[in-house]
C-alpha positions as CSV (number, residue, x, y, z in Angstrom):
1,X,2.2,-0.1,32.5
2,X,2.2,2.5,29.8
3,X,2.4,2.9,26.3
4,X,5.6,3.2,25.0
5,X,4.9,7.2,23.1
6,X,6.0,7.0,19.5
7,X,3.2,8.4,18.2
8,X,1.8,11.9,18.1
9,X,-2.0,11.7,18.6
10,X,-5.0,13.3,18.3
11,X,-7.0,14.0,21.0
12,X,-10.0,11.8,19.5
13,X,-11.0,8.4,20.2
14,X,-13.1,6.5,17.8
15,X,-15.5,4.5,19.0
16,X,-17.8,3.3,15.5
17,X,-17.6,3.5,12.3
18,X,-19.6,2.6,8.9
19,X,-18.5,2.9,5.3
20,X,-17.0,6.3,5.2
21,X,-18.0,7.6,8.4
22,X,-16.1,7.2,12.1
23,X,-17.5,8.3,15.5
24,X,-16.2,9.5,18.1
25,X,-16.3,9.0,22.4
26,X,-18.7,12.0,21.9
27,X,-21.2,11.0,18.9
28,X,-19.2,13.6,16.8
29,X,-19.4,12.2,13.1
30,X,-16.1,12.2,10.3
31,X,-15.8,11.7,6.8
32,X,-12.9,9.6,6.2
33,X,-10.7,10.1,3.7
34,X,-7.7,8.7,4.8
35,X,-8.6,5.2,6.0
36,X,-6.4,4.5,8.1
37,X,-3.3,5.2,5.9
38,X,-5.1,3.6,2.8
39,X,-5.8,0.2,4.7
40,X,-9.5,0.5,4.5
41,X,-10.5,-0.3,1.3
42,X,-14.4,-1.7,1.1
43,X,-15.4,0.7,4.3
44,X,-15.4,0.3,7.6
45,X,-17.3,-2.2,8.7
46,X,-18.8,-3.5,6.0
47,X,-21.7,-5.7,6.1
48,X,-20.3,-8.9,3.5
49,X,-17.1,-8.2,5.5
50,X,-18.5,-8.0,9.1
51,X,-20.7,-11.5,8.3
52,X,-17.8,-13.5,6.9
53,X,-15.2,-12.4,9.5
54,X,-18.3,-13.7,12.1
55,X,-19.2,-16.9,10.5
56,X,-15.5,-18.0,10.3
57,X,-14.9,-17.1,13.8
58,X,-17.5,-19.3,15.0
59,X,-16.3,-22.0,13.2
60,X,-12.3,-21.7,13.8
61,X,-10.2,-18.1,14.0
62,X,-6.6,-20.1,13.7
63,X,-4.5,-23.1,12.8
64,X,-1.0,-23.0,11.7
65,X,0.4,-23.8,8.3
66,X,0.7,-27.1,9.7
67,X,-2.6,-28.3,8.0
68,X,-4.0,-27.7,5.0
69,X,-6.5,-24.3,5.0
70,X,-8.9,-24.3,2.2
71,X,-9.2,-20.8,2.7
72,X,-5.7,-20.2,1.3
73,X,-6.8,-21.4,-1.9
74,X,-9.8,-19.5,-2.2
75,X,-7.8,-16.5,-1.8
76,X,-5.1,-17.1,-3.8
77,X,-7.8,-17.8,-6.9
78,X,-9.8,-14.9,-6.0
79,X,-6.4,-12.5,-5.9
80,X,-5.3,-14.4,-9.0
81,X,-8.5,-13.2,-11.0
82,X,-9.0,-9.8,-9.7
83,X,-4.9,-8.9,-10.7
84,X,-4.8,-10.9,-13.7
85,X,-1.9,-13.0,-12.4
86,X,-3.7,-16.2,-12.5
87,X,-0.3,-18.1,-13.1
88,X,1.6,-16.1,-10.0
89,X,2.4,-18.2,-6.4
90,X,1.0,-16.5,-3.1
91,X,2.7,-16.5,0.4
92,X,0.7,-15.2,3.3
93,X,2.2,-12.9,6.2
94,X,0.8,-10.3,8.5
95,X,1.9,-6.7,7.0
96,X,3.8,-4.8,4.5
97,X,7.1,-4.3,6.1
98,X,7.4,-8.6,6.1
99,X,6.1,-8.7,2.8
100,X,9.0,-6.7,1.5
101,X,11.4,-8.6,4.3
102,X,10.3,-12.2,2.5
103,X,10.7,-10.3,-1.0
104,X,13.9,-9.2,-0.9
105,X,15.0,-12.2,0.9
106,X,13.5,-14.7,-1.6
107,X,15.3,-12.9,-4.2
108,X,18.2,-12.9,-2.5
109,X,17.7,-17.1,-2.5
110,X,16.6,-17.0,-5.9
111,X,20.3,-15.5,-7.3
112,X,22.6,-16.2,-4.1
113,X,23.2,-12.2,-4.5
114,X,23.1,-9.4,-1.8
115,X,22.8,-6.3,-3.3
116,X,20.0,-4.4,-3.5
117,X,18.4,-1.3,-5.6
118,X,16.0,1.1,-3.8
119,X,15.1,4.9,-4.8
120,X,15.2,8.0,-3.2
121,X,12.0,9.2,-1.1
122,X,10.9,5.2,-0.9
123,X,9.2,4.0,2.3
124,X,9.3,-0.3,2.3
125,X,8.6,-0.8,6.2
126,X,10.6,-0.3,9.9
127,X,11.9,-3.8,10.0
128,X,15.3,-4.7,9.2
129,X,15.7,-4.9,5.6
130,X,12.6,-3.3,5.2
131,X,14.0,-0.2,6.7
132,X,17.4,-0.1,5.5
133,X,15.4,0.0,1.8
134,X,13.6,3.1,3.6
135,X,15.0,6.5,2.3
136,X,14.4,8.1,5.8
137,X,17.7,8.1,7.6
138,X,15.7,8.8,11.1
139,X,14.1,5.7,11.6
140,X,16.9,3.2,10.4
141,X,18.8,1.8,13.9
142,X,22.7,1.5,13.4
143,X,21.9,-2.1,13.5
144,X,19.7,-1.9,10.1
145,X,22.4,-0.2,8.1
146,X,23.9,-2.0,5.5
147,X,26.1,-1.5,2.3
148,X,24.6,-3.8,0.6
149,X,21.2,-1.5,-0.1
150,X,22.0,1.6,-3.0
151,X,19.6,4.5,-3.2
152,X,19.2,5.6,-6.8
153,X,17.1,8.8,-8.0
154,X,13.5,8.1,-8.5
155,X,12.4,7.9,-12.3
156,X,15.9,8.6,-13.2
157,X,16.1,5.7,-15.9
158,X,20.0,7.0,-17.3
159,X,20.9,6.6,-13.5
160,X,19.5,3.5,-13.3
161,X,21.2,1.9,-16.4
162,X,24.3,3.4,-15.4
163,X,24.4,1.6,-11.9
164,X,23.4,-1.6,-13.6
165,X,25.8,-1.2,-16.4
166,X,28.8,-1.5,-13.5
167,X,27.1,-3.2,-10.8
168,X,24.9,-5.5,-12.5
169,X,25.9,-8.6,-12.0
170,X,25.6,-8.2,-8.7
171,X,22.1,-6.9,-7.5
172,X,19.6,-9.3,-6.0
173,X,16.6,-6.8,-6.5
174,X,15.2,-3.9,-7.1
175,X,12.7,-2.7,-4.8
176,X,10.3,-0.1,-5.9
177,X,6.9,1.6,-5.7
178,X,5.0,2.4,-8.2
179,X,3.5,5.1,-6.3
180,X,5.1,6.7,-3.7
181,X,3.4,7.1,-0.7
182,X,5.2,8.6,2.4
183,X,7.3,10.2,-0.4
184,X,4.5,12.5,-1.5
185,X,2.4,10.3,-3.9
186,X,5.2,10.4,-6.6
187,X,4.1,8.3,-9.7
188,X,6.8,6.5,-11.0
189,X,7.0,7.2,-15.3
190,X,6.4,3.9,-17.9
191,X,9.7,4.4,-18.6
192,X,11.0,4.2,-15.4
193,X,9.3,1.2,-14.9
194,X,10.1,-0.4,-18.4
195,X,13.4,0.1,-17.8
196,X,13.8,-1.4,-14.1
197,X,12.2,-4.6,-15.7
198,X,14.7,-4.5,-18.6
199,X,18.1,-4.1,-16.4
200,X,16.3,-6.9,-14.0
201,X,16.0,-9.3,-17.5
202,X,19.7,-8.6,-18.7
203,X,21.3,-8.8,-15.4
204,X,19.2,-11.7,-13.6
205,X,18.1,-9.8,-11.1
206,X,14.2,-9.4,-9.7
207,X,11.9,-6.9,-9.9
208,X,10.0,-6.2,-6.4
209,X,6.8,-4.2,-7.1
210,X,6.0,-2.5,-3.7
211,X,2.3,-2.3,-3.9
212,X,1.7,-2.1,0.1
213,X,0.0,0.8,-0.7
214,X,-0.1,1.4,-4.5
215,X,-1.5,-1.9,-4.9
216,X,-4.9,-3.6,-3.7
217,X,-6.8,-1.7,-6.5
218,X,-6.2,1.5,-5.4
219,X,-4.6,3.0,-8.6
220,X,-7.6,2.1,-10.6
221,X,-5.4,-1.5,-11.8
222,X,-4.9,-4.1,-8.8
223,X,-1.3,-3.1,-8.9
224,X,-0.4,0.2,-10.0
225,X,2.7,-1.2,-11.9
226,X,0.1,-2.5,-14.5
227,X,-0.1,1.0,-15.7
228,X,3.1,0.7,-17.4
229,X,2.1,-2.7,-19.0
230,X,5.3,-4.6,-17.3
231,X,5.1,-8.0,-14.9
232,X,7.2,-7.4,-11.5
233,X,9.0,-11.0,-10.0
234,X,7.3,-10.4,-7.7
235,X,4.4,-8.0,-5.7
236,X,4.5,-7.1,-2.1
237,X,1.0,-6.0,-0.8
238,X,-0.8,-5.5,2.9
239,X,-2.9,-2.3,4.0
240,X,-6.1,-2.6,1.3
241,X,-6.4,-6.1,1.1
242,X,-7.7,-7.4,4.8
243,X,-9.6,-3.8,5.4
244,X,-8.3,-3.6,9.0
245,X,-7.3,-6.9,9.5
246,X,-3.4,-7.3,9.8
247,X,-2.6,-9.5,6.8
248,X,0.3,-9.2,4.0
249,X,1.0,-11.1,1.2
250,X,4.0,-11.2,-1.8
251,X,2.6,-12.9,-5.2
252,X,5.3,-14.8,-6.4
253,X,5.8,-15.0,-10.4
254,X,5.6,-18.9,-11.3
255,X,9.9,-19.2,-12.5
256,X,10.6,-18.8,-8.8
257,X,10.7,-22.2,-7.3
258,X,9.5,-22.7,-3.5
259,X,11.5,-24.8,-1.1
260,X,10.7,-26.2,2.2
261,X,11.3,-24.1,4.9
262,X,12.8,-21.2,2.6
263,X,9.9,-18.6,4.6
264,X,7.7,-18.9,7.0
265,X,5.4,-17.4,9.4
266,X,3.2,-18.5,12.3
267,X,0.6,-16.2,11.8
268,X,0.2,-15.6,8.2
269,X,-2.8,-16.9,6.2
270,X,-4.9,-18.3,9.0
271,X,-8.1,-18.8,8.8
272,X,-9.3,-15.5,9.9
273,X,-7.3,-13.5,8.1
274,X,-7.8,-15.3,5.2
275,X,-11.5,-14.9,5.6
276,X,-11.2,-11.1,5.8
277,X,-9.0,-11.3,2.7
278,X,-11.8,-13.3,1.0
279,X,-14.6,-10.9,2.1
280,X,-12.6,-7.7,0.5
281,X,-12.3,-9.8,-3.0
282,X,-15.4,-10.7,-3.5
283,X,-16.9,-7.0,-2.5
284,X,-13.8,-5.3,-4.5
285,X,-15.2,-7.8,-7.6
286,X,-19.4,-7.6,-7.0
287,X,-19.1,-3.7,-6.7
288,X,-16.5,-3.1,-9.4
289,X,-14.6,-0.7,-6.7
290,X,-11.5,-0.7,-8.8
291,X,-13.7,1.0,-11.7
292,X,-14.9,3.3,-9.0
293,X,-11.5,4.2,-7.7
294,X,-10.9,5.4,-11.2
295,X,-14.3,7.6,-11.7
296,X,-14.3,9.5,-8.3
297,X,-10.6,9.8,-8.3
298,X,-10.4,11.6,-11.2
299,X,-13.4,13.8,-9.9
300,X,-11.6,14.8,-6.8
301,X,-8.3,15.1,-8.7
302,X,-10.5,17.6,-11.6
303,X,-11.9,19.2,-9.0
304,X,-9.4,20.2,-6.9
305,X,-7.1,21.8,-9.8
306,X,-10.3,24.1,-10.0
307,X,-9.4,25.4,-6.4
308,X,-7.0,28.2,-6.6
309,X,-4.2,28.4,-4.2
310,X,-2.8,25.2,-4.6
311,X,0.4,24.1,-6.0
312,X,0.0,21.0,-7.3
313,X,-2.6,17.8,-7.2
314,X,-1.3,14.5,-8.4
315,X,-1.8,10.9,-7.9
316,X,-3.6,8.3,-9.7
317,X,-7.5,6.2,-8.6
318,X,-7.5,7.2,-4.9
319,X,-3.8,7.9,-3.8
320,X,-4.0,12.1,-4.3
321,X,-1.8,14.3,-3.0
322,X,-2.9,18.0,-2.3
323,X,0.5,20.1,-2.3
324,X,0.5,23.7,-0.4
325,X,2.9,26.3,-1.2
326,X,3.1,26.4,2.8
327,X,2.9,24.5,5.7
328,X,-0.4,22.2,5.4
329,X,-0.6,21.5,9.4
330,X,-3.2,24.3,9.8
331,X,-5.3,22.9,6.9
332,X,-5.0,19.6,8.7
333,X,-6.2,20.4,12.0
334,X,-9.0,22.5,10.8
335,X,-10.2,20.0,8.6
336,X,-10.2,17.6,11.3
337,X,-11.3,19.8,14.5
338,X,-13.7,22.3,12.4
339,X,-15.0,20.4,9.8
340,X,-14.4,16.8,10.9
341,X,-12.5,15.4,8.1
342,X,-10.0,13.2,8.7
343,X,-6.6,13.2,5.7
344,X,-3.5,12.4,5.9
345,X,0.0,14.2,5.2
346,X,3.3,13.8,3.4
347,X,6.2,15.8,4.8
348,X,5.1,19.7,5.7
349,X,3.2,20.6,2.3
350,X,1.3,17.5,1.5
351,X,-2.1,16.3,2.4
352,X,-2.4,12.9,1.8
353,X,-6.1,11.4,0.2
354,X,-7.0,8.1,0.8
355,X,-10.0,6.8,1.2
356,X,-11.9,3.4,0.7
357,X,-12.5,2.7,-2.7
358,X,-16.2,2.8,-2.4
359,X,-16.8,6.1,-1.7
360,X,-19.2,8.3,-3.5
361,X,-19.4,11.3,-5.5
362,X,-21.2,12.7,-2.6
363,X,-18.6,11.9,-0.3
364,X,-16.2,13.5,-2.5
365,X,-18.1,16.8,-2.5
366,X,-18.5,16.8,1.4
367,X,-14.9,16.6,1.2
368,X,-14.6,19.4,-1.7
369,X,-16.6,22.0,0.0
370,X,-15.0,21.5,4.0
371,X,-11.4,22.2,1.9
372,X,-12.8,24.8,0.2
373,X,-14.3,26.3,3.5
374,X,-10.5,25.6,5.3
375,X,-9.3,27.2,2.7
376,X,-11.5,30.4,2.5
């Protein structure tokens, strides 16, 4: 058997890795500064992270949500504290696109409505719902599309109230990220933000703050909503928060009632992934990496607008975006083949930054002067 080939790959295979640095077959060293599409957020392989994963493997990996798991509560005190959402509920899955699935569907139970908001340029997840949210027409199947999702302009808060003024009454949810990430790293405004949580009050519906990859501290706040000083329903996260192992979660605000049997999952919040949940928390919390996400992100960002030849920098914490004028493949591959960097992109023009949020300054200047070198 082979693998089914959906994804276009680099002809590298990574063999080790520690903090910010990944090997490969060869012994060839990279500086990481994409994380594996921002899921590792304490580094690879970090020591607090490797012991706990270790020590609760040798005790038990899994048990279903059939029993009680101690480590459950743990996490959902630990998440509580470090987002400031003490009072909030927490249901454990296995990624981001079935965190947004058992969002919108538990808004969709909370009203007994169908109709959803998304925005344009939004990326929620390739699973059914998930993906009909998705703004990418290419990867929705004919059996994903539904009228019952509406695409509205991004930040466009006379759009917004518009829709809600003729449609309100209807909508479920809206589904949003704070940050968009496949979109280009697109900040949503405070207005924009204020605004989807005042239609969402005067209409019943909920507000579903995609923070897959906005959230887990990445911003420089545990959820990048925060910045605009508004509470979402309720928060979808994955990627940061198990560091590489697969674990999702939505954070439930405390008006929504649970019911037996309403979700569910087989694999979500065993003992093993909770563990690895645990380990990012308390590392995220003893190293104050949200503060550091905020200090050498806005280094990189102040930095980089020194460098002429660029159109534009933007993003917030650790989510940057480097926009070219031109095609950025090139950069890319020299980055990674000549200078042994890895980033990410966004469309043709967009490298994509995001690294854990423990790296240094000095990592930040490695990074600084192999751009500058691509560049030159």
């Amino acid at each position: 058997m082979k693998m089914f080939d959906v994804y276009p790959l680099n002809n590298i295979s990574i063999t080790k890795a520690m903090g910010s640095w990944v090997w490969d077959a060869n012994g060839q060293k990279y500086l990481d500064m994409y994380g594996g599409h921002a899921v590792i957020s304490i580094g690879h392989t970090n020591p607090t992270y490797v012991g706990a994963l270790t020590d609760q493997l040798n005790k038990i990996g899994f048990y279903s949500n059939s029993v009680i798991i101690e480590q459950q509560k743990e996490l959902s005190e630990k998440l509580g504290a470090l987002s400031g959402k003490e009072d909030y509920q927490l249901f454990l899955c296995n990624s981001g696109a079935e965190a947004n699935e058992n969002a919108l569907k538990l808004a969709s139970f909370y009203n007994n409505r169908s109709k959803i908001v998304a925005f344009k340029g939004a990326f929620h997840g390739r699973t059914s719902l998930a993906v009909a949210a998705t703004d990418i027409p290419s990867i929705i199947a004919p059996v994903n599309q539904t009228d019952d999702i509406v695409f509205l302009p991004y930040n466009d808060v006379d759009a917004l109230k518009a829709y809600f003024a003729e449609h309100g009454k209807d909508i479920s949810s809206v589904i949003v990220e704070g940050i968009q990430g496949v979109g280009g790293i697109i900040l949503a405004t405070d207005e924009f933000l204020k605004a989807i949580r005042q239609v969402c009050d005067e209409s019943g519906a909920l507000y579903i703050a995609d923070s897959v990859q906005c959230g887990c501290g990445r911003s420089g706040k545990y959820y990048s909503h925060d910045w605009a000083g508004v509470n979402a329903d309720i928060y979808a996260m994955a990627k940061g928060i198990g560091n590489g192992f697969p674990m999702g979660a939505i954070s439930i605000a405390p008006h929504i009632a649970p019911k037996y049997g309403m979700l569910g999952t087989t694999f979500g919040g065993n003992h093993l992934a909770c563990r690895a949940a645990i380990a990012v928390a308390d590392v995220m919390a003893q190293e104050n990496l949200i503060e550091n996400t905020t200090t050498i992100g806005n280094y990189l960002m102040e930095e980089l607008k020194k460098i002429e030849g660029i159109k534009e920098i933007r993003g917030k914490g650790l989510m940057i975006a480097i926009e070219m004028p031109y095609d950025s493949s090139e950069l890319r591959k020299k980055l990674l083949f000549e200078e042994h960097v890895f980033v990410g992109a966004a469309g043709k023009n967009i490298i994509r930054l995001l690294p854990a949020l423990n790296i240094t300054k000095e990592h930040a200047d490695t990074f600084l002067d192999a751009f500058k070198k691509v560049l030159a």
